[in-house]
N, C-alpha and C positions, 0 to 999 in steps of 0.2 A: 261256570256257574257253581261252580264247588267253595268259593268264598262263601255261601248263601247259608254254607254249614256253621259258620262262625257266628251269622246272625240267630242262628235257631233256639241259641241258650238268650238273648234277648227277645225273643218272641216267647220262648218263654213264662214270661211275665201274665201274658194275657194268656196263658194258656193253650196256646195252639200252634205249639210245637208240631205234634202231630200235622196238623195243616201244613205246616211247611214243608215235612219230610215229604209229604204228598206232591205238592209243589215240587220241587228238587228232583223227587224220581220224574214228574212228568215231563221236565224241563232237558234231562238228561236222554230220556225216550223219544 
């Protein structure tokens, strides 16, 4: 799930990188 990091600068966009990060650790947990 670590490719997920590459998309985070394209979610970016909308602003909710944050949300992703959150996403990714919970995906990893």
């Amino acid at each position: 799930m670590v490719y997920i990091f590459g998309q985070v600068d394209q979610t970016d966009e909308r602003g909710c990188r944050t949300c992703v990060n959150i996403v990714v650790v919970w995906r990893l947990a």
